[in-house]
C-alpha positions, 0 to 999 in steps of 0.5 A: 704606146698601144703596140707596146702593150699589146707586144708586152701581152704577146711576148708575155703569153708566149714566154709564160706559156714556154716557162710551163712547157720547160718545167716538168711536171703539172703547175696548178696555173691558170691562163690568167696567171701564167699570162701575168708572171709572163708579161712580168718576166718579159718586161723585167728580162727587156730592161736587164738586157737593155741594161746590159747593152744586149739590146743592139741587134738587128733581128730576132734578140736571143739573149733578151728572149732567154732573159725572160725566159729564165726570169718566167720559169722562175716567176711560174714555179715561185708562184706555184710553191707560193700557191701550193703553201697557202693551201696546205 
């Protein structure tokens, strides 16, 4: 349970902080944020690919990585247009 959680913070971190990198520009995030919309993003993007049977590899699981990694791009620049209309 607890290599769970700690897995889900450091696959989360890595994915939020790819989403950045992959996205132009600068997004007024903070670590924090990020961090958060990643661990979301890796958790959401796991249980689509368990859903759609993607998760039976012996190794590193690309397609689960690319899940989220795609759901994180999303999630970071949601966030950022959220937060950019709540201060204008």
């Amino acid at each position: 349970m607890i290599g769970a959680i700690v897995g889900a913070i450091i696959i989360g971190a890595i994915i939020g902080a790819l989403a950045r990198l992959v996205i132009p520009g600068r997004q007024d995030l903070s670590i924090g944020l990020t961090l958060i919309v990643g661990i979301v993003a890796a958790l959401i993007g796991s249980a689509i690919a368990a859903a759609l049977g993607l998760t039976n590899t012996s190794g590193i699981n690309w397609w689960e990585h690319l899940i989220q990694l795609a759901l994180a791009v999303i999630g970071v620049l949601l966030v950022v247009q959220m937060r950019a209309k709540r201060t204008h």
